[in-house]
DRENZA-421969 format. One line per field, with one value per residue (C-alpha): chain; residue in one letter; y, x, z; residue number from 1. Coordinates in nm, 2 decimals, padded with zeros to 4 digits. Layout:
<recs>
unit <- [A_...] $
code <- [a_...] $
c2 <- [Y_...] $
c1 <- [X_...] $
c3 <- [Z_...] $
pos <- [NUM_...] $
</recs>
This chain:
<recs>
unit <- [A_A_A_A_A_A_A_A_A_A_A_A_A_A_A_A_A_A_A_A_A_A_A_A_A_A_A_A_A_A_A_A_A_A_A_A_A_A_A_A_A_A_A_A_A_A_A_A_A_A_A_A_A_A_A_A_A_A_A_A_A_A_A_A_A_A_A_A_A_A_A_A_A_A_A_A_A_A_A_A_A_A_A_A_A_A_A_A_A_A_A_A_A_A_A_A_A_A_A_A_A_A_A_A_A_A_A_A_A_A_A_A_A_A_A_A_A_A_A_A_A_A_A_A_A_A_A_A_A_A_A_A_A_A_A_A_A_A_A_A_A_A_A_A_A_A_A_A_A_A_A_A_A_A_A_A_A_A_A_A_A_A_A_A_A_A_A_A_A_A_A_A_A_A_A_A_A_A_A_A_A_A_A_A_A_A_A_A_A_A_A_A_A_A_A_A_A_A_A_A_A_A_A_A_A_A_A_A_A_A_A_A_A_A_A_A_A_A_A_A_A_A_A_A_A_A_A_A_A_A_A_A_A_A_A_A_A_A_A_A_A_A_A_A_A_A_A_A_A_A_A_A_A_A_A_A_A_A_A_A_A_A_A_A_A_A_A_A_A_A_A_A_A_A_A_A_A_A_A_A_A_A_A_A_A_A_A_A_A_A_A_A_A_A_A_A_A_A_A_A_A_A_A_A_A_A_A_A_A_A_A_A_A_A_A_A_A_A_A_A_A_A_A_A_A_A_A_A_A_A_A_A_A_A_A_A_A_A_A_A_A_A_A_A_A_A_A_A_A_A_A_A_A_A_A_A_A_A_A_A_A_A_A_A_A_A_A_A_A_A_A_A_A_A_A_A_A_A_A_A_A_A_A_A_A_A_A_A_A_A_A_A_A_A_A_A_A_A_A_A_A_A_A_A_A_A_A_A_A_A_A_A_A_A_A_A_A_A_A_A_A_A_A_A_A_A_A_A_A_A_A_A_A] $
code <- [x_x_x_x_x_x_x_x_x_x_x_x_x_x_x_x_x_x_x_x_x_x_x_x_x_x_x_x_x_x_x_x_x_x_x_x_x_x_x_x_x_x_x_x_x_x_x_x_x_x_x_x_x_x_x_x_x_x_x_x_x_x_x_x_x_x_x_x_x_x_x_x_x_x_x_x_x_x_x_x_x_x_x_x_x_x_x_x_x_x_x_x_x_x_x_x_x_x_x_x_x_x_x_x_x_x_x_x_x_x_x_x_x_x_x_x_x_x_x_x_x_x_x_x_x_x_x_x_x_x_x_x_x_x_x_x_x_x_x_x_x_x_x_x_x_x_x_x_x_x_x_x_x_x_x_x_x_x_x_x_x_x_x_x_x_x_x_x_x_x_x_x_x_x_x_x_x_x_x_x_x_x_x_x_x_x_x_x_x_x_x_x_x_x_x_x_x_x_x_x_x_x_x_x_x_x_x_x_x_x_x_x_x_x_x_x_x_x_x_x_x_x_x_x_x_x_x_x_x_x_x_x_x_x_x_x_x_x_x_x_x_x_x_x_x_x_x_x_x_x_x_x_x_x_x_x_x_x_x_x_x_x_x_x_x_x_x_x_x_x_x_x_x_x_x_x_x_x_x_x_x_x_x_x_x_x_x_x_x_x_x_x_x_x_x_x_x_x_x_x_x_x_x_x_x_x_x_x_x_x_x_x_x_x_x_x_x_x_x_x_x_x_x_x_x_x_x_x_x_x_x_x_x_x_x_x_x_x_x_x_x_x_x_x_x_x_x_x_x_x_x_x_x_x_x_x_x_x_x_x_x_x_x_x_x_x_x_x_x_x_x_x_x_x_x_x_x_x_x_x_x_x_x_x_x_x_x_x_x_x_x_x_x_x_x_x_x_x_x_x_x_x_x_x_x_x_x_x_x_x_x_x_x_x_x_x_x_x_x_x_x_x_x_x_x_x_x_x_x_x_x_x_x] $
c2 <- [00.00_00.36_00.63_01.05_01.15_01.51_01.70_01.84_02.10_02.45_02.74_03.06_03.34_03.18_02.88_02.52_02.47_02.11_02.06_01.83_01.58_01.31_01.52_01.16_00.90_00.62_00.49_00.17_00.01_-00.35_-00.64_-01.01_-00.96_-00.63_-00.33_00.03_00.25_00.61_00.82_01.21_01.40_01.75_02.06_02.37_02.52_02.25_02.14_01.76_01.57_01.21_00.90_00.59_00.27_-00.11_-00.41_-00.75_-00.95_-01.22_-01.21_-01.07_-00.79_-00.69_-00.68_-00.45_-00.24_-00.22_-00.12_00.13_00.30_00.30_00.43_00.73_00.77_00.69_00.50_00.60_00.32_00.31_00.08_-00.06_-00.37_-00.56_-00.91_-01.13_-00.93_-00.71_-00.94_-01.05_-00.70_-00.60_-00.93_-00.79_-00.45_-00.45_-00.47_-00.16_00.04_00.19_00.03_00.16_-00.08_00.12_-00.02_00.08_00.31_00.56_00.56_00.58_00.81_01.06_00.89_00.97_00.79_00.52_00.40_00.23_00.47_00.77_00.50_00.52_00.86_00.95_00.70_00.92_01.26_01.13_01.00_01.26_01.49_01.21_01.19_00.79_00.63_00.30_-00.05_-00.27_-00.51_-00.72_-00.85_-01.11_-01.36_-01.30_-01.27_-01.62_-01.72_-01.56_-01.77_-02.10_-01.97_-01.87_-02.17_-02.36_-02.17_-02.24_-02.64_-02.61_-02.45_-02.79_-02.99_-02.83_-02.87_-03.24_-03.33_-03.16_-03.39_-03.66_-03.58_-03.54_-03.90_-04.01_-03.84_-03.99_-04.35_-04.30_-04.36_-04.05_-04.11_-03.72_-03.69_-03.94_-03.89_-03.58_-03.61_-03.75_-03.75_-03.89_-04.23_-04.36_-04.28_-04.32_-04.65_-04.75_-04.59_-04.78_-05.08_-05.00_-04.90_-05.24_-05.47_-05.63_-05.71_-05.48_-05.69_-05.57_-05.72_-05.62_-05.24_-05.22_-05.34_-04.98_-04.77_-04.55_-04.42_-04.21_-04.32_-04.67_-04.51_-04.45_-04.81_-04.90_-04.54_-04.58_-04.94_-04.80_-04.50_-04.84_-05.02_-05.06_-04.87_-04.94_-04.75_-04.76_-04.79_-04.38_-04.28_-04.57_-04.43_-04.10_-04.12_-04.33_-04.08_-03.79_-03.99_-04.06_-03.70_-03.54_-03.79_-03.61_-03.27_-03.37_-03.48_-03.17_-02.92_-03.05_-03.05_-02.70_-02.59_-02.80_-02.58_-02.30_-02.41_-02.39_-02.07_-01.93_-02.04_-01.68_-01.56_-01.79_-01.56_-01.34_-01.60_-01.70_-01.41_-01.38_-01.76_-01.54_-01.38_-01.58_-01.77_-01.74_-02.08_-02.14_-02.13_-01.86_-01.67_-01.84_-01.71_-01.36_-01.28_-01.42_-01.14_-00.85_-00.97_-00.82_-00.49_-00.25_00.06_00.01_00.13_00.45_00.33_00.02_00.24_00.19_-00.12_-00.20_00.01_-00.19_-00.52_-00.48_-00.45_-00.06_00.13_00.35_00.72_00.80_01.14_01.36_01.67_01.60_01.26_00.93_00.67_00.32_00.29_-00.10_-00.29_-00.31_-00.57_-00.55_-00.81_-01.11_-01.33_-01.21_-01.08_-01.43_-01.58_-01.28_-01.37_-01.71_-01.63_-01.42_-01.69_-01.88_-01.65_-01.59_-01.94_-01.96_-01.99_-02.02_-01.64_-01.50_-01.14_-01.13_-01.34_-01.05_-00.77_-00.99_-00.98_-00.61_-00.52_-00.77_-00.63_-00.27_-00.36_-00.74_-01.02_-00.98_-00.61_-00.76_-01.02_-00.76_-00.55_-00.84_-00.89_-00.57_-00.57_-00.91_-00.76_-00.40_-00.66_-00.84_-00.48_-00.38_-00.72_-00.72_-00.36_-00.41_-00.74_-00.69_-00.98_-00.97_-00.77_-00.49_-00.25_-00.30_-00.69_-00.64_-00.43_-00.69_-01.00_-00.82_-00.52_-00.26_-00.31_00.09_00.17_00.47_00.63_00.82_01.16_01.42_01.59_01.32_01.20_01.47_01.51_01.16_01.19_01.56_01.36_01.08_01.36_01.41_01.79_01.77_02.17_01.98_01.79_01.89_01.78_01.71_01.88] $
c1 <- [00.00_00.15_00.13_00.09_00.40_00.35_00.45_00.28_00.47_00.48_00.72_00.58_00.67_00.93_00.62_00.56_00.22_00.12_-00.13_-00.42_-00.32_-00.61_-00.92_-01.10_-00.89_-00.93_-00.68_-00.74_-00.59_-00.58_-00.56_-00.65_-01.00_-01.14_-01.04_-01.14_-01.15_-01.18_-01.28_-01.19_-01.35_-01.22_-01.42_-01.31_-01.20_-00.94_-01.17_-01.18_-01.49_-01.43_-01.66_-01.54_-01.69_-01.52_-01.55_-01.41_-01.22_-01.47_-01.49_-01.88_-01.77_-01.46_-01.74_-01.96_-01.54_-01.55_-01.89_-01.88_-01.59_-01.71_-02.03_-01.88_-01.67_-01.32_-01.09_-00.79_-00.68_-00.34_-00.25_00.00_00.19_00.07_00.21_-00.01_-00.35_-00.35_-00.32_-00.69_-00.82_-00.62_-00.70_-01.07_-00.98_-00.73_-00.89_-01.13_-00.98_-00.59_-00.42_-00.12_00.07_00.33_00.56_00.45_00.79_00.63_00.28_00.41_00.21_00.31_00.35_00.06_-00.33_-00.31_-00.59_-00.71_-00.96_-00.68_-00.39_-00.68_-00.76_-00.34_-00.28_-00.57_-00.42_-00.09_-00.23_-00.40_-00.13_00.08_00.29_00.31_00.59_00.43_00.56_00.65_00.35_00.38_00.13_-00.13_00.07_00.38_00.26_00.16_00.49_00.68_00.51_00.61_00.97_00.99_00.79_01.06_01.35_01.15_01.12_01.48_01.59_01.39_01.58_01.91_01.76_01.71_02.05_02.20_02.01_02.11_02.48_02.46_02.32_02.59_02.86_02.70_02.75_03.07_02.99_03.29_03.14_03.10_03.52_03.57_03.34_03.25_02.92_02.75_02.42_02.56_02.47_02.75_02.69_02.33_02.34_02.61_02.37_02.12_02.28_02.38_02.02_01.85_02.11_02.22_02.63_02.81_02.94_03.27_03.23_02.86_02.98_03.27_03.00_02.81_03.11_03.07_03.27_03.53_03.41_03.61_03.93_03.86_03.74_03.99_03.93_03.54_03.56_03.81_03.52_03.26_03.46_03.36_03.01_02.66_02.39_02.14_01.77_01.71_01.94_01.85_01.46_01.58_01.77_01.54_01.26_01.53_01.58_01.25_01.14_01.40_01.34_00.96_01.09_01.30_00.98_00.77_01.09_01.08_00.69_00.77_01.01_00.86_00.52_00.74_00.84_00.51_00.41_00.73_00.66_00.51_00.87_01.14_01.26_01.37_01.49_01.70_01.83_01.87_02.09_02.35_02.46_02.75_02.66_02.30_02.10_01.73_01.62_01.78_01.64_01.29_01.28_01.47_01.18_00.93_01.09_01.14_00.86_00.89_00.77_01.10_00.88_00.83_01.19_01.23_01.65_01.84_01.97_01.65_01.61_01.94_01.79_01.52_01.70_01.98_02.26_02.35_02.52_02.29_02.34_02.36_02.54_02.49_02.66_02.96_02.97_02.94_02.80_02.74_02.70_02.63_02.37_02.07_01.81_01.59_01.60_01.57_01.51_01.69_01.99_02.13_02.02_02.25_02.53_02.47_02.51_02.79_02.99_02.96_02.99_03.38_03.44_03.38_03.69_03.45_03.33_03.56_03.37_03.27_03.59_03.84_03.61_03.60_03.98_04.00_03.76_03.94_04.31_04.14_03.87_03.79_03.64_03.29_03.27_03.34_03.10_02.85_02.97_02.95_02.57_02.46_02.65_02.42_02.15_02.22_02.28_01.90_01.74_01.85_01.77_01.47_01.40_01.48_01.50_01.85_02.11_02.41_02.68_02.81_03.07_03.37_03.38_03.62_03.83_03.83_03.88_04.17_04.34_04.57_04.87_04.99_05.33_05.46_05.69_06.00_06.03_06.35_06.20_06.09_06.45_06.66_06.37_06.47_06.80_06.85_06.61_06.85_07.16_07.30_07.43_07.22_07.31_07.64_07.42_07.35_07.06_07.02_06.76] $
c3 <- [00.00_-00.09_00.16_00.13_00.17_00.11_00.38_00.66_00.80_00.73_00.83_00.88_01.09_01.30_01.36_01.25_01.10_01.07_00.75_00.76_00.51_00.51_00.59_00.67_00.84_01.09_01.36_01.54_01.83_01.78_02.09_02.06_02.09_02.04_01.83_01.93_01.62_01.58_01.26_01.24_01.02_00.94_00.82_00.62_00.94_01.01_01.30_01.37_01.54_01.65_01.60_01.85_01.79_01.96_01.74_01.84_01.63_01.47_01.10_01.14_01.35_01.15_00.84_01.06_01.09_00.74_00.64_00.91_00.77_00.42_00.53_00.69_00.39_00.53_00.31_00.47_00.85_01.00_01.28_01.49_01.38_01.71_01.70_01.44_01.51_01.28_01.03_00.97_01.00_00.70_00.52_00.52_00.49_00.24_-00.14_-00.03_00.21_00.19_00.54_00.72_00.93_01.14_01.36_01.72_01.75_01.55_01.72_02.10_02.30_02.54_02.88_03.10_03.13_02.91_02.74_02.44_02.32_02.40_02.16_01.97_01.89_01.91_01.62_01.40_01.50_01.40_01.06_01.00_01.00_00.82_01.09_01.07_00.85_00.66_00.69_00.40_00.37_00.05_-00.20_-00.07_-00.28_-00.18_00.21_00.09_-00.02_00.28_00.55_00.40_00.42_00.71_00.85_00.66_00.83_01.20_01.08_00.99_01.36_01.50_01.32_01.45_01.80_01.76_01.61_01.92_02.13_01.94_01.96_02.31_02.35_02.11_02.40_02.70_02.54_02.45_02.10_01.92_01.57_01.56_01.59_01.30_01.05_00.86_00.90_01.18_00.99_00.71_00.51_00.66_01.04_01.01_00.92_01.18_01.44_01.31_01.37_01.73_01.82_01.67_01.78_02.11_01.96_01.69_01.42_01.29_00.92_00.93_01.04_00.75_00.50_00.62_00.55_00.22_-00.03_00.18_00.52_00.45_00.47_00.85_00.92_01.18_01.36_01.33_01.52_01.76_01.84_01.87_02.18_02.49_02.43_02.57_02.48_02.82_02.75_02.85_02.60_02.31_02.34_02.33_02.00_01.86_01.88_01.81_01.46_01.39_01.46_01.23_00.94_00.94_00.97_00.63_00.48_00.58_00.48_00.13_00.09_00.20_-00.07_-00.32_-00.24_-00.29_-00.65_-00.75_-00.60_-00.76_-01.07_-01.24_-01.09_-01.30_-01.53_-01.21_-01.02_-01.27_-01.30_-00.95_-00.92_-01.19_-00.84_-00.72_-00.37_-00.46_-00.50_-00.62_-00.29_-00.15_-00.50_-00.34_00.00_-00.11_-00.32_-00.03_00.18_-00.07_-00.34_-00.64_-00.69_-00.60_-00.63_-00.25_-00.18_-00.31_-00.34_-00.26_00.03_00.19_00.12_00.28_00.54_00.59_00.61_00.87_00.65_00.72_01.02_01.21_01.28_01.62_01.70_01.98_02.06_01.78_01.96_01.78_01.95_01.82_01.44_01.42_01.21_01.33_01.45_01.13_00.90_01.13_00.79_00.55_00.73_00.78_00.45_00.27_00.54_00.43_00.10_00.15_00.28_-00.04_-00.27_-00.08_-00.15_-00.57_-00.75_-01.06_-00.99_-00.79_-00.82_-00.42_-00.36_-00.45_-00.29_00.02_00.02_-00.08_00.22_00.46_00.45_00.57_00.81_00.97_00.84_00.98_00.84_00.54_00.51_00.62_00.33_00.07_00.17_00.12_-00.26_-00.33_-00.18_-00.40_-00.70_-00.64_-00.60_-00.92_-01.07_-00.96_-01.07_-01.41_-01.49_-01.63_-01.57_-01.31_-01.48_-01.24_-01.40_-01.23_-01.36_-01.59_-01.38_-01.04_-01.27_-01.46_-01.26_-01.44_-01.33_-01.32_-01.46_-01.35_-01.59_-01.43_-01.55_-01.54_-01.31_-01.08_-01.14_-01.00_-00.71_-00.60_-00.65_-00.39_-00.15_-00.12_-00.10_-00.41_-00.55_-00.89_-00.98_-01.23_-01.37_-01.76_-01.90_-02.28_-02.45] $
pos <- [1_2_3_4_5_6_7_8_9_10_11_12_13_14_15_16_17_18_19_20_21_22_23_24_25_26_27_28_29_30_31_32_33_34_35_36_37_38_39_40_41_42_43_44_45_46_47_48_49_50_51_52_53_54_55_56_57_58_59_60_61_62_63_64_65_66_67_68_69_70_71_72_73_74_75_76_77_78_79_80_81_82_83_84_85_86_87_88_89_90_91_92_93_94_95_96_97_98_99_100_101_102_103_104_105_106_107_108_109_110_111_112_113_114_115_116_117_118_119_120_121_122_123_124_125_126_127_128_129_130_131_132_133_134_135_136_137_138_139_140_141_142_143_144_145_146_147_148_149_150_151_152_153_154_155_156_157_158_159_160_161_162_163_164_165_166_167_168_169_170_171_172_173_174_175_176_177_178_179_180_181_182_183_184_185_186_187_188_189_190_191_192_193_194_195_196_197_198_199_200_201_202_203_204_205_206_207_208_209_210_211_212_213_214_215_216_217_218_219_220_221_222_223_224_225_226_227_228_229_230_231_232_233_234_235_236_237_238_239_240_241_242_243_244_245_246_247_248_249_250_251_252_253_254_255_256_257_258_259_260_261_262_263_264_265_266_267_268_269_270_271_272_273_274_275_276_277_278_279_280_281_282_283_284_285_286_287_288_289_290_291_292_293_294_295_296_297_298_299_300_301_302_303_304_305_306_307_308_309_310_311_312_313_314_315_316_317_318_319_320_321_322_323_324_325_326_327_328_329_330_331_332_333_334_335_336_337_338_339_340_341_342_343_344_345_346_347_348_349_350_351_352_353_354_355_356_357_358_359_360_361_362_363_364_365_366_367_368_369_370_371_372_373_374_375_376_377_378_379_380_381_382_383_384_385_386_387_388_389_390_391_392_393_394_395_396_397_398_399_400_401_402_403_404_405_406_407_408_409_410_411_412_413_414_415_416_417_418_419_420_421_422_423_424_425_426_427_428_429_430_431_432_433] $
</recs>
């Protein structure tokens, strides 16, 4: 949804006149179960009256919400982003009525009596006046899109929480597969644990005949790891459920992405363009465009989309006085899918494009500053992408893959410079015209 952003204020006479922007508006407080809403309506003579009305939450009262506000002819709601609440009153608001989601920093009353009727009314003075910066809220479909990845990325934490478990199980029976093998949730190791779970005796022929590809280089170590350990009845139960559990968290991850496929299908051309980006995969193209979509007319640059995600310092001066300029807490998704993809991009001999800026960045700050710094480029390169369907080709590819090497040519001048700065009388000398 696009805001007014015209301005409100004035300057006249040494005062600051604030303009009524949206002569009709409505701000709402939301909670769980009820909603208090109030309408201001502003005359010729920049004179507001109030209408106050509390709805709850049902679907038949949020239909009584919208048919209320279209009666009294206001097409114009903002809102705080309250948790998930708001989220069904702009489903049933949204294809009639222009919604504003703010984030609750910019709607936060002056301290004092506290009530939702006052929130209410404040959030309606503050729209009004247009006083209330929007939030990014996305296109139904790609809302749609975004809470399959990010239910993916919570399915995927699980499954991180349950191999822990099942290492630590592995550690209390002294069973050190985890020091050995590369992967200790690899074919391999799985089916050696397997074994040891479903058996009473390991047998050492039957446990070399599990060993894979590279694994059977380390046969003697991985039988070494297997002496002496017992796997008690606590800790067999608790593995075998820990297995079990992450085998249908694997399941439900791919139905996931494979959903995501199909949702992203009206997308391809972009994400392919979007997988040109070194250290970018099909998924990460996926879930980029879950959190970004793919309509860049919501960022007015890539600045403030950057903005938006986490990946620029703040500005926080006082008094000539810097304070911290870190990153910030935004971007909870997509910050670490960039870092992630950051990290691989580093790593490509085939495109070394990130690799060399890495370096470059490395020698004059630190390694996580430079990480940080190769995220934002991808995230720059997708904006632009994205913008204009264009493929990845930033200028400077040439010049990273095949620096001029400068040759600087020695002059007579620069000559006898050197030569007095090392000592030497260069008044005898006679130059040849």
């Amino acid at each position: 949804m696009t805001v007014n952003v015209t301005s409100s204020f004035t300057f006249e006479g040494g005062f600051i006149f604030v303009k009524v922007i949206r002569p009709v508006c409505c701000g709402m407080d939301v909670h769980k179960d009820i909603i208090v809403a109030t309408i201001a309506t502003t005359n010729k003579d920049g004179i507001a009256e109030y209408q106050q009305r509390q709805f709850n939450s049902q679907n038949h009262s949020l239909n009584e919400l919208k048919t209320w506000l279209k009666n009294n002819n206001c097409f114009d709601v903002a809102m705080e982003s309250t948790g998930k609440y708001w989220i069904p009153v702009f489903n049933v608001l949204e294809d009639e009525i222009n919604v504003c989601v703010a984030h609750p920093k910019y709607t936060k009353a002056i301290k004092g009596k506290k009530t939702d009727k006052k929130d209410s009314k404040w959030i309606t003075d503050l729209f009004r006046h247009d006083l209330i910066k929007s939030s990014f809220i996305p296109p139904k479909e790609i809302r749609q899109l975004r809470e399959l990845s990010r239910y993916r990325i919570k399915l995927i934490g699980m499954r991180s929480s349950e191999r822990l478990r099942y290492q630590n199980a592995m550690t209390i029976s002294n069973i050190g597969l985890a020091s050995i093998l590369t992967d200790p949730f690899g074919k391999s190791a799985k089916a050696i644990m397997h074994e040891a779970l479903n058996s009473q005796t390991l047998d050492e022929e039957k446990i070399k005949s599990l060993l894979k590809k590279s694994a059977k280089k380390k046969t003697e170590a991985v039988l070494k790891s297997l002496e002496g350990s017992h796997i008690e009845t606590d800790q067999k139960l608790k593995m075998t459920i820990a297995s079990k559990h992450m085998d249908e968290l694997d399941k439900h991850i791919e139905d996931i992405e494979l959903e995501m496929a199909k949702q992203c299908v009206p997308y391809a051309s972009l994400i392919e363009c979007l997988i040109m980006i070194s250290g970018i995969s099909y998924l990460a193209a996926m879930t980029i465009i879950a959190e970004i979509g793919v309509d860049m007319s919501q960022f007015e640059t890539d600045k403030q989309l950057c903005c938006w995600a986490g990946l620029a310092p703040a500005n926080n001066e006082s008094a000539s006085k810097k304070k911290s300029v870190k990153i910030s807490k935004a971007g909870s998704y997509i910050k670490p899918l960039l870092v992630q993809c950051a990290l691989s991009a580093i790593k490509s001999n085939d495109e070394p494009y990130y690799k060399i800026k890495y370096n470059n960045i490395k020698k004059r700050r630190s390694h996580k500053k430079a990480i940080i710094a190769i995220a934002r480029m991808i995230l720059v390169a997708s904006y632009h992408i994205l913008q204009t369907g264009e493929v990845f080709n930033p200028s400077d590819l040439e010049e990273i893959h095949k620096p001029k090497t400068s040759k600087n040519k020695m002059t007579t001048e620069s000559a006898l410079a050197f030569l007095q700065s090392q000592g030497y009388d260069v008044s005898s000398i006679n130059i040849a015209v």
